[in-house]
N, C-alpha and C positions, 0 to 999 in steps of 0.2 A: 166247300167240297175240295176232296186231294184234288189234285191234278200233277198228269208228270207228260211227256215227250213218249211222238212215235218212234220204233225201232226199239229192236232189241235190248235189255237191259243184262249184262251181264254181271253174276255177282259170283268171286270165286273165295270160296269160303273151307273151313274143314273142322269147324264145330261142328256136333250132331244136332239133327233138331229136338230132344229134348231140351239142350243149354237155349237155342236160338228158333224158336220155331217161325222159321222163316216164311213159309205158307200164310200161317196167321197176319204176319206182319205186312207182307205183300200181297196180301187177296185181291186188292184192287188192280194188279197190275201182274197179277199170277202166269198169266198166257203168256206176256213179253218176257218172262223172265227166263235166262239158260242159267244153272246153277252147275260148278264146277265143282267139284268135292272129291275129300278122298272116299276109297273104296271101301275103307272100316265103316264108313256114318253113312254111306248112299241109300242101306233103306231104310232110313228115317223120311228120304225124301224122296222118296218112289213116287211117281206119279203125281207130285205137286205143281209142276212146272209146267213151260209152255218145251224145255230140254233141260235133262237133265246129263252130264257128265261123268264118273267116276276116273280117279288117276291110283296107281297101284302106289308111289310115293310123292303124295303131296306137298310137302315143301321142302325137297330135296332138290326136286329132277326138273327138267325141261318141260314135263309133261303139260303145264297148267298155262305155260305162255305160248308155248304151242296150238295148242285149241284156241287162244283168247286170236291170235294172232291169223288163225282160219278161219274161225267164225268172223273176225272186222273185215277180214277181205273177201267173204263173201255176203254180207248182209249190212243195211244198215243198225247200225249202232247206237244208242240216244245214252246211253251209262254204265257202266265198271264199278259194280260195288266192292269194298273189302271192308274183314272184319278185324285183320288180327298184322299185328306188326311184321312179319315174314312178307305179308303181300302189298305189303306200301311201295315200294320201291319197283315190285315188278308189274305192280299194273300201272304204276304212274309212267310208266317206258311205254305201254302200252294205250294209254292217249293220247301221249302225246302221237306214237305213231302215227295215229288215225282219226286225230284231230278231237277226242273226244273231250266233253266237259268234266273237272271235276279236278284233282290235286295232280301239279305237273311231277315231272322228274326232279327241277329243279327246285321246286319247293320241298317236294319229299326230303332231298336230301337233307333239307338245311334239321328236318325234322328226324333225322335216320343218322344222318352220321357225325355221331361227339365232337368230330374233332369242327367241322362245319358248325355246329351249331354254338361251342363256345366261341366262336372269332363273331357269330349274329350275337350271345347276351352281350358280349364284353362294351358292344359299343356303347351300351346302354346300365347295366346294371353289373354288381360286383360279382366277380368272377374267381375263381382258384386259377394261377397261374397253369399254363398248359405246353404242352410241344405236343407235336407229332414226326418225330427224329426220324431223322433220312439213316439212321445205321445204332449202334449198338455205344460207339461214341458218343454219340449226340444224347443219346439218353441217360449216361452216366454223367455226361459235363450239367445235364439239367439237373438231375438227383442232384449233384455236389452245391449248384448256386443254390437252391431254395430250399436245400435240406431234406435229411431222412426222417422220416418215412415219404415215399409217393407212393401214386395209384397208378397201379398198370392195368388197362380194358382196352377191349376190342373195340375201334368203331362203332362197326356197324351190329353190335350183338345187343342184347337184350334179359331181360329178368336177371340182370348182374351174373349173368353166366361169364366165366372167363376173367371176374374184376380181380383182382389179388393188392393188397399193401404188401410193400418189398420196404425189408429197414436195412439192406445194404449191398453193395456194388455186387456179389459172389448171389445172392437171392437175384437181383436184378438183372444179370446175368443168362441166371437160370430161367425166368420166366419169358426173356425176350427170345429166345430158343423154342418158344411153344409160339410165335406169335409170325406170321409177313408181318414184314414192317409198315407195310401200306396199309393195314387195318389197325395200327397201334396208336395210345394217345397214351399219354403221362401227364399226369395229375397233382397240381400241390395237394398233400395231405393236411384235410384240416379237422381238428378236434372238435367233437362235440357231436349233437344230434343233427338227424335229417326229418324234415317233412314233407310233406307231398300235398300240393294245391290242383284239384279236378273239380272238370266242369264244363265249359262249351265256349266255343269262341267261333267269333263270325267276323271275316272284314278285317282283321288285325282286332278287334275288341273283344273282351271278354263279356259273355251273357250271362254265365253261373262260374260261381268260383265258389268250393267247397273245400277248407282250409282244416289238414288232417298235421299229427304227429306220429310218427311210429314209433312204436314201444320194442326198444332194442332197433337191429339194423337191417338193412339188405343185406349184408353177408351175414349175417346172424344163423345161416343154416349151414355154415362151411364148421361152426361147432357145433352145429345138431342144437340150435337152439332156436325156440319159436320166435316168428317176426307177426308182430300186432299193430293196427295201426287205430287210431282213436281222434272221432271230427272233435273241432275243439268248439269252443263257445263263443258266442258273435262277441261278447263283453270281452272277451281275451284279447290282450294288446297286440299276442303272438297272432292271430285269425286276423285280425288289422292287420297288421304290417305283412303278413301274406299275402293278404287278398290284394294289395298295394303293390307287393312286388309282381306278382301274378300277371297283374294291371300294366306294370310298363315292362314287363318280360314279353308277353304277346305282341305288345305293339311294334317289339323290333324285329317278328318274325318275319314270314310270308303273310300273306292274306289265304284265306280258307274261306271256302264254302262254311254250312254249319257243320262244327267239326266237334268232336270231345279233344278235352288235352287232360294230359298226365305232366305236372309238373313238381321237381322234385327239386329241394333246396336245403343247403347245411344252414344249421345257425353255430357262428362260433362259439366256442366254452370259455375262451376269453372275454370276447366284446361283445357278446349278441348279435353280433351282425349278421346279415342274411347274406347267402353267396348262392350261386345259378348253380346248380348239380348238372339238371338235364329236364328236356321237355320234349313231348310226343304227340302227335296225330292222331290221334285215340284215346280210348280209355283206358284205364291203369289195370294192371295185373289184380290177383288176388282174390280178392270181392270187391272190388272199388268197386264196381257198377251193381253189385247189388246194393250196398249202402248210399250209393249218390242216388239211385231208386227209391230207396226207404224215404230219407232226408227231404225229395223234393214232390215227389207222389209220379214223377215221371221213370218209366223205362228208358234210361238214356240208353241202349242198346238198339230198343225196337226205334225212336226215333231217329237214331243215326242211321239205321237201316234206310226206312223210309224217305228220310231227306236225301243220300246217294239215289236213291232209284227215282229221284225228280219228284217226290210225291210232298205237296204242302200245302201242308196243315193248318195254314192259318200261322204260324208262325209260333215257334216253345214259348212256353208261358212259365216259368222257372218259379217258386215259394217254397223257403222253407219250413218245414214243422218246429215242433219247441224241443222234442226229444233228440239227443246224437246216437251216434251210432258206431259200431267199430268191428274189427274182425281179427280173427289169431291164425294162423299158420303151421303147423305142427308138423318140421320138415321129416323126413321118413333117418332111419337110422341102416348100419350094416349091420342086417340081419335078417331075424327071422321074430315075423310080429307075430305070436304064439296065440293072441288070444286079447282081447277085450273085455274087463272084467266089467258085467252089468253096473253101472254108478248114474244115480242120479245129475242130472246135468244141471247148473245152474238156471236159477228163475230166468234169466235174462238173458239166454242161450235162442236166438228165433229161428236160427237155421245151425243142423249140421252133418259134418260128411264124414263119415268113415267107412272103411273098407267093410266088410261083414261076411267074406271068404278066412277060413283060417286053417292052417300053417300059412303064411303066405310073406316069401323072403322079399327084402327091399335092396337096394344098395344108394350108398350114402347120398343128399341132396347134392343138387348140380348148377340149382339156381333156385333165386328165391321164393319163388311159386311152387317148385317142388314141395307135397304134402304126405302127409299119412292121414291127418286129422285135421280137419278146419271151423270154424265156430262164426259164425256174426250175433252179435250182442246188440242190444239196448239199454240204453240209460238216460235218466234225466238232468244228466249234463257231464261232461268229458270226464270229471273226477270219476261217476258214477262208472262209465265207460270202463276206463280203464283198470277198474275195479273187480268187475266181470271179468275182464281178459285174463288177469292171476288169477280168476276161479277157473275159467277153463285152461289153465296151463298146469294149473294143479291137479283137476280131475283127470288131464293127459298124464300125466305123471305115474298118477297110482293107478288109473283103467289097462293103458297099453301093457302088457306083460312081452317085453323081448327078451332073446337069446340069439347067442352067438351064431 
C-alpha cells in the first residue's frame, strides 16, 4: 500500500491538468494536498484539492514563494512538490527554510547552475574546458587560449534559450552586452553530435538510464530547423558507453530522493570521445517523458509526482520493451501559418500536435522546445526511428503552407 507523511503537501506547478492530471495521480492523498498554479490552468483543477491557489504570473513574480512561504508558517508541512525546472531552485529555498524533506538549495544548485555543475563532472568525467569571467576581459583572454569558436549561455537558463556560438572577439563582444556577468559561462566549442541520457536516479545511482541521439541540434531552431531525437539500441556501442558515462556522471552529483535526470553529452567528430554538456533534476524537455513512458511501460511523470508527495509504491520496477522510440520538433517560423494542407501521416506517427486555428501568426523560435508541430514515432530499432523522423520532417515541409 502507498503511504506518505501527515501535514500539508504542497505542490507548486503551472501545467494544466490535461498535460499532468494531478488528481488522478494524487487521489490517495487528494485532501493534504494545496496546489499552487497559474491562473490560465486553475480550472482544470477546481475543486480537486484539499486548496487550491491561482497566481496572475507564474514564474515571473514573487507571487508563488509568497504563498509557499505563508502557508509553512502557518501549518505543518510534510512536502514541496515541483514539476518543471523554473521551480527547482525556488522551492528548494523554501525547505530548506522550514526544514522540509526533499531536494536542498544546495544540491539544486549544483543541478541548475552550468557553471556549478561543470566544476561537480570535471572531477570525474571529461569535460569541455570552461570560465565563468569576472569582466568582458576574462572572457576574450579565454576565447584567444582555447580557440574560436566558444559557447556563450546563461547559468541558470534553460531549453538552450540564450546559448549562441560566437567565432570572434567583435560577435563576443556583442553577445556579453546582453548578458550580467554573474549569469554567464563560456564554453570550449566542440564538434560533432550531442545526445542525451534519461531515466531516474536515487542515492547518487542510476535505476533507468535510457540512451537517445538527437538528429540535428539544440540550436537547430535558431535556423528554423527541426530537432529529433531517436533511443538508440541496447546492442549499440554508442547506448554502452552512455549508459557508462551516465553511471559515473551521477555518482559525482548530489544524492536525490527518486529523481528523473536529463543528461546531455557531446561525442567528439574527431575521437569519439564523450564529454559532460549538462545534467538536470528532472525530466528532459520535448517528449522525453512520453517516450521514456512508451519504452519502459511506466509514467515517469505520475511516478515522480507521487514519490515527492511521500507516496510509495513499493518501489519503480524499471523494463524495457524491444521496440524504440523517438520524437520531432518542428520549431514555428516568422510568419503567418496560412493553413495545413490535409496529408496523410506516416504509419509510425503515435502521437501528434498541431495548431488547428488558421491565419494564425508565429514569431521566430526562442528555445528549443518552441513548436509549431511535433510527432513521437515508433520503430523496430533506432535505424527504423529515425527513418520516421525524415518522414515527418517531410510531410511538415509540404503540409505547413506559410507567408510572410
Amino acid at each position: 500500500m502507498p503511504t506518505s507523511e501527515s501535514g500539508a503537501i504542497l505542490v507548486a506547478h503551472r501545467l494544466p491538468a490535461h498535460v499532468t492530471p494531478l488528481r488522478e495521480w494524487l487521489s490517495d492523498v487528494a485532501e493534504q494536498v494545496v496546489l499552487i498554479t497559474s491562473r490560465e490552468v486553475e480550472q482544470g483543477y477546481s475543486g480537486q484539492f484539499g486548496g487550491l491557489i491561482s497566481v496572475s504570473d507564474y514564474s515571473s513574480s514573487d507571487e508563488v514563494v509568497t504563498h509557499l512561504d505563508r502557508i509553512c508558517s502557518e501549518q505543518a508541512v510534510s512536502r514541496i512538490v515541483y514539476g518543471t525546472e523554473d521551480d527547482i531552485l525556488r522551492l528548494a529555498r523554501i525547505r530548506d527554510r522550514y526544514g522540509v524533506s526533499g531536494l536542498s538549495e544546495a544540491a539544486a544548485l549544483v543541478y541548475r547552475d552550468k557553471y556549478r555543475m561543470k566544476i561537480a563532472a570535471a572531477k570525474g568525467v571529461a569535460t569541455p574546458e570552461f570560465l565563468a569571467p569576472s569582466n568582458a576581459a576574462d572572457a576574450e583572454a579565454f576565447a584567444e587560449r582555447i580557440g574560436w569558436p566558444v559557447v556563450v549561455k546563461p547559468r541558470l537558463s534553460y531549453g538552450s534559450r540564450g546559448v549562441a556560438v560566437v567565432h570572434e572577439g567583435a560577435e563576443l563582444a556583442a553577445q556579453l552586452s546582453g548578458y550580467a556577468m554573474k549569469d554567464l559561462l563560456l564554453e570550449e566549442y566542440l564538434p560533432g553530435i550531442v545526445c542525451h541520457v534519461d531515466g531516474f536516479m536515487q542515492g547518487g545511482e542510476v535505476l533507468l538510464s535510457v540512451p537517445s541521439r538527437y538528429v540535428n541540434s539544440c540550436l537547430s531552431f535558431a535556423d528554423g530547423v527541426s530537432l529529433g531525437s531517436v533511443q538508440l539500441d541496447d546492442h549499440d556501442p554508442l547506448a554502452q558507453g552512455l549508459t557508462d558515462f551516465a553511471r559515473r556522471t551521477v555518482a559525482l552529483f548530489p544524492e536525490t530522493d527518486l529523481t528523473p535526470f536529463h543528461l546531455e553529452v557531446f561525442i567528439h567528430e574527431d575521437t569519439q570521445d564523450l564529454y559532460f554538456c549538462e545534467i538536470a533534476a528532472r525530466l528532459g524537455g520535448g517528449h522525453i517523458y512520453e517516450t521514456l513512458g512508451l519504452t519502459t511501460g511506466v509514467n515517469p511523470v505520475e511516478l515522480w509526482f507521487r514519490d515527492q508527495a511521500g507516496l510509495r509504491d513499493g518501489g519503480a520496477r524499471f523494463a524495457r520493451g524491444p521496440e524504440r522510440y523517438g520524437f520531432l520538433l518542428v520549431p514555428p517560423r516568422e510568419g503567418t501559418l496560412d493553413e495545413i494542407v490535409a496529408t496523410p501521416l506516416p504509419d509510425s506517427v503515435l502521437q501528434h500536435n498541431q495548431p488547428d486555428k488558421f491565419p494564425r501568426g508565429y514569431s521566430a523560435a526562442t528555445a528549443s522546445t518552441d513548436t509549431v508541430a511535433s510527432f513521437v514515432v515508433r520503430g523496430a530499432d533506432a535505424v527504423a526511428v529515425e527513418s520516421a523522423l525524415h518522414a515527418c520532417a517531410q510531410w511538415a515541409e509540404k503540409a505547413l503552407r506559410w507567408s510572410a
